[in-house]
C-alpha positions in Angstrom: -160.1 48.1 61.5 -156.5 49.1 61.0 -154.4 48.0 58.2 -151.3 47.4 59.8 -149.1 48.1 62.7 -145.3 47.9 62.6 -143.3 47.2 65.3 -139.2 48.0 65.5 -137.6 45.5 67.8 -138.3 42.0 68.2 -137.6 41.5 72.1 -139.7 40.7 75.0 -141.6 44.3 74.5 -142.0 44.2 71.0 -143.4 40.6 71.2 -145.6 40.9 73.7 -146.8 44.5 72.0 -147.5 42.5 68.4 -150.1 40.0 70.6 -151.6 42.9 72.5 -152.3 44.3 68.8 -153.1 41.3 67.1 -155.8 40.6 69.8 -157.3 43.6 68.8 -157.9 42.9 65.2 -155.1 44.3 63.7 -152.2 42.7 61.4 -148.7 42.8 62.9 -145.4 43.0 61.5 -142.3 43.0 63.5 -139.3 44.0 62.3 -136.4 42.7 63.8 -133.0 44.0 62.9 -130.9 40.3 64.5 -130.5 37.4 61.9 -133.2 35.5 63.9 -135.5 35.9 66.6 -133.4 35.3 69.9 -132.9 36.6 73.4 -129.7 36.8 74.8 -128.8 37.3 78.9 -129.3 35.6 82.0 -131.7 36.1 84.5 -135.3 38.2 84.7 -137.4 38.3 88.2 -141.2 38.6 87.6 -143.8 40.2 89.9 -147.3 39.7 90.4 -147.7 42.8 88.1 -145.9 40.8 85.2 -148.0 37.9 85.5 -151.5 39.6 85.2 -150.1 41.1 82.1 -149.0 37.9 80.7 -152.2 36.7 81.7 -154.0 39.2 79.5 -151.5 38.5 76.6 -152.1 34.6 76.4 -149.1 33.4 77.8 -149.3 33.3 81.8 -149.3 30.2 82.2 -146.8 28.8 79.9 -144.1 31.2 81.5 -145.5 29.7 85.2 -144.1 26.0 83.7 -140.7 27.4 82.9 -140.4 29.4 86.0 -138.7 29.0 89.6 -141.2 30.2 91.6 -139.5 31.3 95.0 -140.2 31.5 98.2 -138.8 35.1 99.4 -136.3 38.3 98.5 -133.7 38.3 101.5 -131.7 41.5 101.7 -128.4 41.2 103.4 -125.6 42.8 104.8 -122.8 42.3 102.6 -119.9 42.5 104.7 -121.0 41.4 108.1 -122.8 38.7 106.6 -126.4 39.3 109.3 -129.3 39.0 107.1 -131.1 42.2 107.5 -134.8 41.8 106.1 -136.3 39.6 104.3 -140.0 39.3 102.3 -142.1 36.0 102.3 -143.6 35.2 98.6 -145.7 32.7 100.2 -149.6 32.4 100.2 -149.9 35.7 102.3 -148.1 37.5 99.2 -149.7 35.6 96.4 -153.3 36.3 98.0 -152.8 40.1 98.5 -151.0 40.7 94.9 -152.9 38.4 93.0 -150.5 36.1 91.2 -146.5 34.8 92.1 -143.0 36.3 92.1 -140.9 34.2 90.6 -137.5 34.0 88.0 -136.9 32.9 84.8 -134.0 33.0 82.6 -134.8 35.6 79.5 -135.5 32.5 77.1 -137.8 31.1 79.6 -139.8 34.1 79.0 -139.0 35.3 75.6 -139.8 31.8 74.1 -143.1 31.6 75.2 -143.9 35.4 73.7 -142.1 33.6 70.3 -144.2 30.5 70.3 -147.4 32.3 70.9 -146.4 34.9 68.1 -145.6 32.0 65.7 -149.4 30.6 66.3 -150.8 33.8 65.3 -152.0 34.0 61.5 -152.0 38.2 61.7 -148.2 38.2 63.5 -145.1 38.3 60.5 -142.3 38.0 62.0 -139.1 39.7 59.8 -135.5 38.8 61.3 -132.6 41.3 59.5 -135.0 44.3 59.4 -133.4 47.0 60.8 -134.8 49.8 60.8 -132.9 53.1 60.0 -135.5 55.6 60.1 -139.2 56.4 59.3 -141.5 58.7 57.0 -145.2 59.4 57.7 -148.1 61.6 56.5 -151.8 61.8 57.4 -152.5 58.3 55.8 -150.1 56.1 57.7 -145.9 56.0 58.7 -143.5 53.7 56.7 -140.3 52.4 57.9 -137.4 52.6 55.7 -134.9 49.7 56.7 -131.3 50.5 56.2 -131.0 48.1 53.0 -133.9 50.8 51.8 -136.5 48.2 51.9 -139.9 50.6 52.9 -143.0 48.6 54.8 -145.9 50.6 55.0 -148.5 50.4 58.0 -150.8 52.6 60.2 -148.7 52.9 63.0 -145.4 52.7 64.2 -144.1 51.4 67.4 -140.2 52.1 68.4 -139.5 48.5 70.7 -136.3 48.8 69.5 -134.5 48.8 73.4 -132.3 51.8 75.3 -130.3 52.6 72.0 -133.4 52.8 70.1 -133.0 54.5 66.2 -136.3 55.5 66.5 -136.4 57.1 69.8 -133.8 59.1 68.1 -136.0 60.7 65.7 -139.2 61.0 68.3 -137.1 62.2 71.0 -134.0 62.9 69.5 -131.7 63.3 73.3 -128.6 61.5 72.2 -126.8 58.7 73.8 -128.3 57.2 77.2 -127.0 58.3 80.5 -124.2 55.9 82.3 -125.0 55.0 85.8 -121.2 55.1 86.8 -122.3 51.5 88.0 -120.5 48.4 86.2 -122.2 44.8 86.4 -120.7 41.3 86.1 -123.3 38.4 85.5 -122.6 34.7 84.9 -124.2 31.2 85.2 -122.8 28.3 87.0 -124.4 24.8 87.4 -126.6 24.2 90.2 -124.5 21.0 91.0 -121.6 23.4 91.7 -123.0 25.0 94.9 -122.9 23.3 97.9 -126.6 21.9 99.2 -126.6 24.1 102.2 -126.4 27.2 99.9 -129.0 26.6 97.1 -131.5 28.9 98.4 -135.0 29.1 96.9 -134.7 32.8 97.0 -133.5 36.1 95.8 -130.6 37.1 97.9 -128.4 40.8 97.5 -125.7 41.4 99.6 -125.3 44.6 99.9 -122.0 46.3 100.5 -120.1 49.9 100.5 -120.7 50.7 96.6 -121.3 47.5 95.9 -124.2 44.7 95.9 -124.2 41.1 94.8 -127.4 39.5 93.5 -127.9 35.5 93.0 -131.2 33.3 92.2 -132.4 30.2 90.7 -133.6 29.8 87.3 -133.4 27.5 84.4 -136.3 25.6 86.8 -133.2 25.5 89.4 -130.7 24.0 86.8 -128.4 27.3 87.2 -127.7 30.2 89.6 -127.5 33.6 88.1 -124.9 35.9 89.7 -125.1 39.2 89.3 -122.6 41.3 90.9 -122.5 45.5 90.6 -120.2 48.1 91.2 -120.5 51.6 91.7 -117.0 52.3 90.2 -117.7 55.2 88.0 -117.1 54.1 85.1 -118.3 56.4 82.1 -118.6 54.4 79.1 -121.3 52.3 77.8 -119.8 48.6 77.4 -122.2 45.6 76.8 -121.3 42.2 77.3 -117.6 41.7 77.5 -115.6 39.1 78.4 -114.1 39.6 82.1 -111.1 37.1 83.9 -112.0 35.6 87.0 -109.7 37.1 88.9 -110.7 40.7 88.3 -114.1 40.2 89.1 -112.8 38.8 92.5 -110.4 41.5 92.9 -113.5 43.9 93.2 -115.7 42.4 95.8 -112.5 42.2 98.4 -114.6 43.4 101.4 -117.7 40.6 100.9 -118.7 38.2 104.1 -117.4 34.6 103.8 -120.5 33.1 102.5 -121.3 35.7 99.5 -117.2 35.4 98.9 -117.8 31.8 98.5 -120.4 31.7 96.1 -119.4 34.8 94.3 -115.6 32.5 94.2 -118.0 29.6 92.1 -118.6 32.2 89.2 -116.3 31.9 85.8 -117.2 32.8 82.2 -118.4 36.6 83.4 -119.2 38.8 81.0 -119.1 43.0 82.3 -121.5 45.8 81.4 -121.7 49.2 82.3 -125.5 50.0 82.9 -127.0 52.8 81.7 -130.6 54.7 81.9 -132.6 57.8 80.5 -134.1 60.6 82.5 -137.9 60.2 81.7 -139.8 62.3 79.4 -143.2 63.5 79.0 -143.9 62.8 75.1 -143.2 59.5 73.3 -145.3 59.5 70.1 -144.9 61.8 66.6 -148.1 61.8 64.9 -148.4 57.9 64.1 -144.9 56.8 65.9 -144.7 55.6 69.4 -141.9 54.3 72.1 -142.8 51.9 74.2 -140.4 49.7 76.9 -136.7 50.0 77.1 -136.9 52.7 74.4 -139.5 55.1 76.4 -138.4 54.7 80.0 -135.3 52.6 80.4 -134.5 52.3 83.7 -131.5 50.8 86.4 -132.0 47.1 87.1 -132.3 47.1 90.5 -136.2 47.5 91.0 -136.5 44.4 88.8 -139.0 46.3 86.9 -137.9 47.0 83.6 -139.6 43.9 81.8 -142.4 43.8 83.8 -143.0 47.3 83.0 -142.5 46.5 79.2 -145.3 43.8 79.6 -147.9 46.7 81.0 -146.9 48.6 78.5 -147.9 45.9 75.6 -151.5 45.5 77.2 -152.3 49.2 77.7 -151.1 50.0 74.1 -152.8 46.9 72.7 -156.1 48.6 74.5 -155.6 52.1 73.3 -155.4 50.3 69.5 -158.6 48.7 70.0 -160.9 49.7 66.7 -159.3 53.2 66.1 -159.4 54.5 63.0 -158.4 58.1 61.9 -157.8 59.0 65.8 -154.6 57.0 65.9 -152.4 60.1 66.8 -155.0 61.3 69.6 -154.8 57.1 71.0 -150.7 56.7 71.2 -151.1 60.6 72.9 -153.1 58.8 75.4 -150.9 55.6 75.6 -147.9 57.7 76.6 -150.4 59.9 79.7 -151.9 56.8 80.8 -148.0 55.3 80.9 -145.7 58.0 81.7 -146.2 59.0 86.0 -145.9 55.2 86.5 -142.7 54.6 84.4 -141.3 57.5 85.1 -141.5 56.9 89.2 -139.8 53.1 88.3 -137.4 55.0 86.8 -136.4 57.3 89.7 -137.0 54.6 92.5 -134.5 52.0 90.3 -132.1 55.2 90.3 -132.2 55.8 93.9 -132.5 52.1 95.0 -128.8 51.8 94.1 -127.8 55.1 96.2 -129.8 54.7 99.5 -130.5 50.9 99.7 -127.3 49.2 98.1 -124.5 50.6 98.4 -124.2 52.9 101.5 -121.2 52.7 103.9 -120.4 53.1 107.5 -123.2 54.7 109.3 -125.4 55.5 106.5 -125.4 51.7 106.0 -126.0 50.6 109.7 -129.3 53.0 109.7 -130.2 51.4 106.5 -130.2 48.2 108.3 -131.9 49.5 111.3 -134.8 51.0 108.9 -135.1 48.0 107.0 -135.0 45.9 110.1 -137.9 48.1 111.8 -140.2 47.1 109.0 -143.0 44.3 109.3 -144.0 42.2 106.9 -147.1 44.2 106.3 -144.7 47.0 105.8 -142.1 45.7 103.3 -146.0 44.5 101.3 -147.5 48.1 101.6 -143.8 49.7 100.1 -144.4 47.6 97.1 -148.2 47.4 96.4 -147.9 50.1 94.4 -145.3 48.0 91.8 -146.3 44.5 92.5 -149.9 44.9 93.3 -150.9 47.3 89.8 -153.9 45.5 87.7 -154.6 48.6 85.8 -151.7 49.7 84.8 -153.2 52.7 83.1 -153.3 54.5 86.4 -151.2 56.6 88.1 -149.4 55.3 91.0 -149.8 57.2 94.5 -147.6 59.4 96.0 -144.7 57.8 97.7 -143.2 58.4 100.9 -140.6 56.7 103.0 -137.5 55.0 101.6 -137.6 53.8 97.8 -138.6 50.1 97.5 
């Protein structure tokens, strides 16, 4: 059995990578670089894909109890207010896909991975770790925090998010790439909105350069806004304080009912969100990337922590009993992971150009191509995401709009 496997990063992915391991066999130490385990942000959505990896990590159903499980994703049009399309999460759904959609705020997913990491003997969990770089040879990799501190282990995993030190060593291609797209998010009190507009559902409004997103979570004690720009902006910001009125100021052209509960947000907070082309190699010798820090991706295919989660249960497989082969198994970690991470990567990317924020006519045959599709349609355009149990394979080739 392996000695040791370190992980950089103590989010969702790095969590949910140190049970994958630990199942296997193997010790765990995660090394976080915060004061204390936490997850800060707002709201997560959760596809059937998610679950069946929670599932195989331990911890499915105690992230079912915290969760508002909803009953469809309605795409509107922003500024005319007609709902366009809409897909039922009912029965029909959970019966094809195997398992729910629902939302959660991040705690409500993170804790769970925390508790369950906390029950496991093999799992040490080290807050203010960071790590600053690493060192290897043919007998194992040690991490060399930045107060010098060295831990030494058979393999190295970079979960260390988009602005990952490590990646920066493995992959070494600099800063990641601004979207030109610039997000507010809040939380207001469910007891705010008025009864005819809590909506068990996913709703975006979707406008010229501009969407608006709002859910349940918090097991319906809060709605999460979420509203996006396509302003241009080029520089990275992260969590900023934002007035009120400037947030208002930008969604000018939105349909009385989105205005209205886009008008119950205060206390935003702004970032600018960013992305990485994808890339074919994330492992040197004993190192390897896996979430955020190996494909980050745009938000709007609601796919980057699921994709995290797959990523934990495939690398947790690939560790299984190795030995001296550990090189040759993260090698085939990053094959088995990369077509499928790299096409949610693209189809996040182009979501936001073709579905969300067209104007004018390209928006008005947007709605007449959403509007054309069936149920069985809007199912078939996201089997290939929602419906994956072996997320080891590749996924098939798409046609049609991005979805």
């Amino acid at each position: 059995m392996m000695g040791i496997v370190l992980v950089a990063g103590g989010g969702i992915g790095g969590l949910a990578t140190a049970l994958a391991v630990a199942a296997r066999g193997h010790r765990v130490r995660v090394l976080e670089r915060s004061a204390e385990f936490t997850e800060l942000g707002a709201g997560i959505q959760l596809a059937p894909n998610a679950f069946h990896a929670l599932d195989l990590l331990g911890v499915g159903e105690r992230v079912r109890a915290r969760a508002v499980h909803i009953d469809e994703l309605r795409f509107m049009d922003g500024t005319t207010g007609e709902r366009v399309a809409s897909m039922p999460l009912d029965e029909g759904y959970r019966r094809r896909f195997g398992g729910p959609y629902a939302v959660v705020h991040r705690s409500d997913l993170y804790q769970p991975l925390l508790d369950a990491c906390r029950e496991v003997p093999e799992i040490e969990l080290c807050a203010g770790s960071p790590v600053a770089h690493y060192e290897q040879d043919a007998a194992g990799v040690t991490a060399v925090l930045e107060s010098g501190e060295r831990h030494v282990g058979d393999v190295l995993v970079g979960a260390d998010g988009i602005r990952s030190t490590i990646r920066a060593h493995v992959v070494g291609d600099g800063e990641p790439k601004v979207s030109g797209h610039t997000i507010y998010r809040c939380l207001i009190p469910m007891e705010r909105v008025p009864r005819e507009l809590r909506w068990n559902a996913v709703t975006l409004w979707a406008g010229p350069k501009w969407h608006f997103v709002h859910y349940p979570i918090a097991s319906g004690a809060f709605l999460n806004l979420a509203a996006t720009r396509d302003d241009g902006a080029a520089q990275a910001v992260s969590g900023v304080p934002v007035a009120t009125d400037v947030v208002r100021g930008e969604f000018d052209g939105l349909s009385d009912v989105a205005r209205d509960l886009l008008h119950l947000g205060d206390g935003w907070r702004t970032w600018v969100l960013c992305d990485r082309d994808p890339v074919d190699e994330w492992v040197d010798g004993r190192v390897v990337l896996m979430g955020d820090a190996a494909h980050p991706m745009l938000q709007y295919a609601a796919q980057g922590a699921c994709t995290a989660l797959e990523d934990a249960v495939v690398l947790g497989a690939m560790l299984g009993g190795v030995g001296a082969d550990v090189p040759a198994r993260l090698r085939a970690f990053t094959r088995a992971r990369r077509d499928r991470t790299a096409r949610a990567q693209w189809v996040a990317r182009q979501m936001g150009l073709r579905l969300y924020h067209p104007a004018g006519e390209d928006a008005r045959a947007r709605n007449a191509m959403l509007r054309s599709l069936t149920v069985s349609d809007l199912y078939d355009k996201v089997e290939w995401l929602h419906g994956a149990r072996d997320f080891a394979t590749p996924p098939p080739v798409m046609h049609g709009a991005p979805m």
